[in-house]
N, C-alpha and C positions, 0 to 999 in steps of 0.2 A: 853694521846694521843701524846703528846711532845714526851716520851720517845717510845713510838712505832715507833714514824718515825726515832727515832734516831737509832733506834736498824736494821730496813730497812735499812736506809742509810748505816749502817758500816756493812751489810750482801752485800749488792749489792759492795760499796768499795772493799770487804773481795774478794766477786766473781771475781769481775776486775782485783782483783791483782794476783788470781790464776793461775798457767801456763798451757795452752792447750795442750794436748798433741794429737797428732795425728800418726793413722796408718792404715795401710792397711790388716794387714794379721792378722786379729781375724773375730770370726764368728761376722755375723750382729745381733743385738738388736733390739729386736721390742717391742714397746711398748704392754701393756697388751690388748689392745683393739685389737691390729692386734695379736698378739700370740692368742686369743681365736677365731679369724679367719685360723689360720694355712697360713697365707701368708710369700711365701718365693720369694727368687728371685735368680740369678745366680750368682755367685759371678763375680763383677768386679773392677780392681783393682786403679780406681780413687773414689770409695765412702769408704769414712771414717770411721772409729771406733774413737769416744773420749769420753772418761770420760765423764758421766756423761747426756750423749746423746743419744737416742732411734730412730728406724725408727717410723714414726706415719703414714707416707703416701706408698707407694712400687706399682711403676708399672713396668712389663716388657712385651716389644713386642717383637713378633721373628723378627718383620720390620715395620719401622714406620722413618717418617723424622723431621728432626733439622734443624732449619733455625737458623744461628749465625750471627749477627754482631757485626764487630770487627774491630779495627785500628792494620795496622801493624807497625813496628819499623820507619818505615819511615812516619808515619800518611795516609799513602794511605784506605782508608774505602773498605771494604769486607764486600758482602751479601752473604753467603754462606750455599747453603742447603747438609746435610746428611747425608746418608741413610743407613741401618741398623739395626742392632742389637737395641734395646733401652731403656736403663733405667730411669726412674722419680721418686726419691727418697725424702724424707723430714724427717728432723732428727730432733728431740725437745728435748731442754735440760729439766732436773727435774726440774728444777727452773725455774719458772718467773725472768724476769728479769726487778724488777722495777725502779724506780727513775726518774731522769732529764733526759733529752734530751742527754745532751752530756755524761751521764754516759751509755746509751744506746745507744748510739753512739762510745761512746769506746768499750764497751764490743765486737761489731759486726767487729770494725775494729782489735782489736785483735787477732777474733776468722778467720779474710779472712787473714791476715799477716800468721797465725799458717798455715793455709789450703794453701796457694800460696808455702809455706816453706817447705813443705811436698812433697806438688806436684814439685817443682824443683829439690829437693834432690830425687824423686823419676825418673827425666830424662825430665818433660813435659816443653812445650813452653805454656806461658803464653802471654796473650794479651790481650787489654784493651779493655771493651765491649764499644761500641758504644750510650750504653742506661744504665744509672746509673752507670759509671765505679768507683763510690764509692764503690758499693755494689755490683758489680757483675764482673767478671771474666772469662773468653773465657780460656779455657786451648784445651792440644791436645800431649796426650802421646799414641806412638807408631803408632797406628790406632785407636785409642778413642780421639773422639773431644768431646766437653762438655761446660756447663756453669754451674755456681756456681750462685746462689744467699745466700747472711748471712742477716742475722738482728739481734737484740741484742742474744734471745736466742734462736735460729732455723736457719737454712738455709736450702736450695735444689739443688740438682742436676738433671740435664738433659743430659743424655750421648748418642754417640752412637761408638757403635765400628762396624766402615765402614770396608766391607769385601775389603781384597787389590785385585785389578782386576788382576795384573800381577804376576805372581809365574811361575819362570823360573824354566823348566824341570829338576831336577838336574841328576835325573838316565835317562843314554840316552840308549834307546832301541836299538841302533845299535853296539854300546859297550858291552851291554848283548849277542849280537848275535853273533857278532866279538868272546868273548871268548867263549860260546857254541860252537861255529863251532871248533875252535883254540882245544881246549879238551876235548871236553866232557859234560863241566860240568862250571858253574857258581855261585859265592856266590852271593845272593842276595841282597844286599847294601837294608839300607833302609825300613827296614821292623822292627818293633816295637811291642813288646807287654806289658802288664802290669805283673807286678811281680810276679811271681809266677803261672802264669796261661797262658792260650791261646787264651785270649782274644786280636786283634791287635787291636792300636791302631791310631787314625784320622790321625796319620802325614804319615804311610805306604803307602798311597794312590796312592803318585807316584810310588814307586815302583812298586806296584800289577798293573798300569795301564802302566808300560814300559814291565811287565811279559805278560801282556795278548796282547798288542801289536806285539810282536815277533810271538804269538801263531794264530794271527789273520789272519797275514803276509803271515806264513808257514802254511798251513792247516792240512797237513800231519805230522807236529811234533808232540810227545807224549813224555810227561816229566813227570820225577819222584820228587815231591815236599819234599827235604829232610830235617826233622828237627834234629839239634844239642843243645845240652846246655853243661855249664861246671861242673865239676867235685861234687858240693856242692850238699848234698845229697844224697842220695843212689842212686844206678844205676837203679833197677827196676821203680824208681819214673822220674828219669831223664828220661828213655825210653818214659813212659807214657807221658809225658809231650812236650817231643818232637815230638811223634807221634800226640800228638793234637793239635801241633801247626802248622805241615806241612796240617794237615786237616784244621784247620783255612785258610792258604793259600790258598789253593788247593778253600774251599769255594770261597772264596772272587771273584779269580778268575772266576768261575764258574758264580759269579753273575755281572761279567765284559761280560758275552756272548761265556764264554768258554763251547765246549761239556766233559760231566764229564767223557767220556772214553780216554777223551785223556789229563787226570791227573792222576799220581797214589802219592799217599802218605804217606811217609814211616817216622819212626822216630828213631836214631841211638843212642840216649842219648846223653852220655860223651864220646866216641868212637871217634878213629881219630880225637883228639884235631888239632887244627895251630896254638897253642899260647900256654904256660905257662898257667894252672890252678893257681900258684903261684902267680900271680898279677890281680890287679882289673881289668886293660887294657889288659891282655890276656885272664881271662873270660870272659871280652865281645868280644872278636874277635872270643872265643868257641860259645857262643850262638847266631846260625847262620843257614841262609836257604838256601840254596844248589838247581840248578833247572839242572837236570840233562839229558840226553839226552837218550831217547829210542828208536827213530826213524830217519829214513831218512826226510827230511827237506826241499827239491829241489821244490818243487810245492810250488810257491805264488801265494796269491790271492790278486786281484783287490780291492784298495780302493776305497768304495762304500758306499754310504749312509747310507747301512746295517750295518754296523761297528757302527753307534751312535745309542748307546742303550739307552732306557731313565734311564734318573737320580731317583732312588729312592721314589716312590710317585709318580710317573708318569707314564701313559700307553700315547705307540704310538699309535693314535687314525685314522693316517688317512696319505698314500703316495700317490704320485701324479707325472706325469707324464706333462713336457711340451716342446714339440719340438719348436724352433723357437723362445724362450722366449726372451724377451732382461731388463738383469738384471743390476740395477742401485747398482756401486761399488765404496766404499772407497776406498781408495789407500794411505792414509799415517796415523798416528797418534794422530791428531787432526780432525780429521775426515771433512777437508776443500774440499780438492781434491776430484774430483768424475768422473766418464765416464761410460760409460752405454756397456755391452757385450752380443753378443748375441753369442745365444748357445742352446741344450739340456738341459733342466730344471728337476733333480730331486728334490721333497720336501715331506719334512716330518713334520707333524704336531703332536706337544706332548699335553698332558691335566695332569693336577693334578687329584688323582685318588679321592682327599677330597675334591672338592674347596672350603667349609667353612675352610679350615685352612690352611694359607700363609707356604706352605711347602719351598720355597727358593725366596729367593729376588733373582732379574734379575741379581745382580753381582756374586752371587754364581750361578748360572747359566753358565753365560758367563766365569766364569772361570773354571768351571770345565772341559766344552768344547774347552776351549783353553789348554788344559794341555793335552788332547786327542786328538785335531788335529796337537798340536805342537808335540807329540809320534809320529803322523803317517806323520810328516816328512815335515808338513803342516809351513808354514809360515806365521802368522798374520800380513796382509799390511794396517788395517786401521778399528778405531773404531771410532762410533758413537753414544753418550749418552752423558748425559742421557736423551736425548728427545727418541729419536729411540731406543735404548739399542741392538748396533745389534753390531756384530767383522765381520770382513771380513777377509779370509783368500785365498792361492795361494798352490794348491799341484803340483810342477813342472810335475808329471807323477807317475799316481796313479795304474800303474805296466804293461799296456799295451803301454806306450809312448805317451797317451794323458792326457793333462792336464785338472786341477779342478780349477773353482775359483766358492766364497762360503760363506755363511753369515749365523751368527744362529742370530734367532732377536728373544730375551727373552722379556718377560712381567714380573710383577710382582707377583708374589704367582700363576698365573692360568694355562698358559700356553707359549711355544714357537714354535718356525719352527728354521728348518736347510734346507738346499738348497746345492742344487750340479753344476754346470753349466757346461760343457763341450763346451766349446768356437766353434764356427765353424770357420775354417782354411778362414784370409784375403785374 
């Protein structure tokens, strides 16, 4: 019996004194119980891979909330709730970890010194939890906030990766139009696909929603969506692939509330290179989307309600008319300031086409609609959340010389409204 605990004793020593090694970029381990269930989860890049360690627990929501407490640098305490994306992970090592107190007590402080070291070197702000800050740990890299809990041989994480509300315009739809007008013709910045094929990808989105802006604008324009690639490859594949990818376009657009006669889509391969084939940096300046002009362009139309189409999963379920309405408006950033306008009230009410399944949390909402009313020239004067979860916005003159002020108020996973107001003259 002696010799059993001694042989324990210097297995748990043995363990303590081995080095943690931690990372982020290996697939996840699941323990045999959860692999005979098929549970997987999304990758993200503050839970861990180490030696020697399996997931045993794995939850993920598409939106769910994290209440943190935490002291910051200066001891000021922080209750902070957020919302999001969300992971609930628990990772168990192969081994028990037995013995005394304080050898299980080392081992956990260890294995959070190893995790804090990884996570630093990985870029994140660490802070001391509020509630066991022996054992637990407040982090927050990039847009993922989280907490760590260790114990001798296990720990968990609760993350969430908070969608960022504000994503400034980078492609400006008036700049696109400025050089369509100027010649002809414009390269399309901003537009992404995955290798080798014509599938776009999520980051395009500004682009395709500054292209359909300009088309909304004009009604009467008709563009030719033109695809290029460089030189690698045979040309007959090049062709092919470039004409699938200006149809990629061309869809995308289409499902922004474009009429599909007033898109044509053509694809040119390797032809009329603007860069060197010869360098990495001039093949990608070859594989490029070209929006080219076939019509005259003189008739714009009125920014109108009609312009917000719903977000994907969603049908517009219901518009509404209200003369004399008097709408209560934010007007700065913190959403402190307020005054009330009366006006013309249009409104438009959206629904989830599933509502058993949280298709978008109210910040992907609200941004995706601030990235559409900032295209159409719209100015965002003042938000309100997350109680209210609404943006209020200002369109100086929405093509006939009167002006729009305007609020979408999103909810969570079901539905929202967007509102148009047309002030009546003081």
């Amino acid at each position: 019996m002696i010799r059993f605990f001694t042989l324990l004793l210097f297995l748990t020593l043995f363990l303590s004194a081995k080095e943690v090694v931690i990372t982020f970029d290996k697939p996840y381990l699941y323990n045999q119980r959860l692999t005979n269930s098929d549970v997987t989860i999304p990758r993200n890049p503050v839970i861990p891979i180490i030696d020697g360690f399996k997931i045993n627990r794995a939850q993920y929501k598409n939106f769910f909330k994290l209440k943190l407490e935490y002291m910051l640098f200066d001891q000021t305490e922080v209750q902070e709730q957020y919302n999001g994306k969300y992971w609930h992970v628990s990772q168990k090592s192969d081994i028990k970890i037995e013995g005394s107190k304080e050898l299980r007590t080392a081992e956990r402080d260890k294995l959070i010194q190893a995790y804090k070291q990884a996570l630093e070197e990985a870029g994140a702000s660490l802070y001391k939890s509020s509630n066991h800050p022996d054992m637990r740990v407040i982090f927050n890299l990039n847009n993922i906030w989280g907490v760590i809990s260790v114990y001798a041989s296990s720990f968990e994480i609760k993350a969430v990766e908070v969608e960022s509300f504000k994503q400034s315009l980078k492609i400006d739809p008036n700049e696109l139009l400025a050089q369509l007008k100027k010649s002809g013709q414009v390269k399309l910045d901003g537009v992404y696909f995955d290798t080798g094929n014509a599938t776009l990808r999520q980051r395009s989105q500004q682009a395709l929603i500054a292209a359909a802006t300009i088309l909304k604008e004009y009604p009467n324009l008709i563009l030719e969506v033109q695809g290029y690639t460089d030189s690698v490859g045979s040309k007959e594949a090049n062709r092919i692939l470039s004409h699938n990818r200006a149809k990629s376009v061309k869809n995308a657009l289409i499902s922004q509330g474009i009429n599909p006669k007033r898109l044509e889509a053509k694809g040119y391969g390797e032809i009329n290179p603007i860069a060197s084939n010869e360098t990495s940096e001039g093949k990608a300046q070859n594989r490029r989307v070209v929006l080219k002009k076939l019509s005259d362009d003189k008739q714009e139309a009125l920014i109108s309600i009609d312009l917000m189409k719903p977000m994907p999963g969603f049908n517009k379920v219901l518009t509404r008319s209200f003369p004399n309405e008097k709408m209560h408006f934010r007007f700065n950033q913190d959403g402190q300031g307020h005054t009330y306008i009366i006006g013309d009230e249009m409104r438009a009410e959206y629904e989830s086409i599933n509502k058993k399944i949280c298709t978008y949390s109210y910040l992907e909402i609200l941004k995706n609609y601030e990235q559409v009313l900032t295209s159409l020239g719209a100015e965002i004067l003042g938000k309100d959340f997350p109680g209210a979860q609404n943006i209020y916005f200002h369109i100086k003159d929405r093509g006939d010389g009167k002006e729009i002020y305007g609020v979408v108020k999103a909810y969570n996973c079901g539905s929202y409204i967007i509102s148009f107001l047309v002030p009546h003259k003081q």
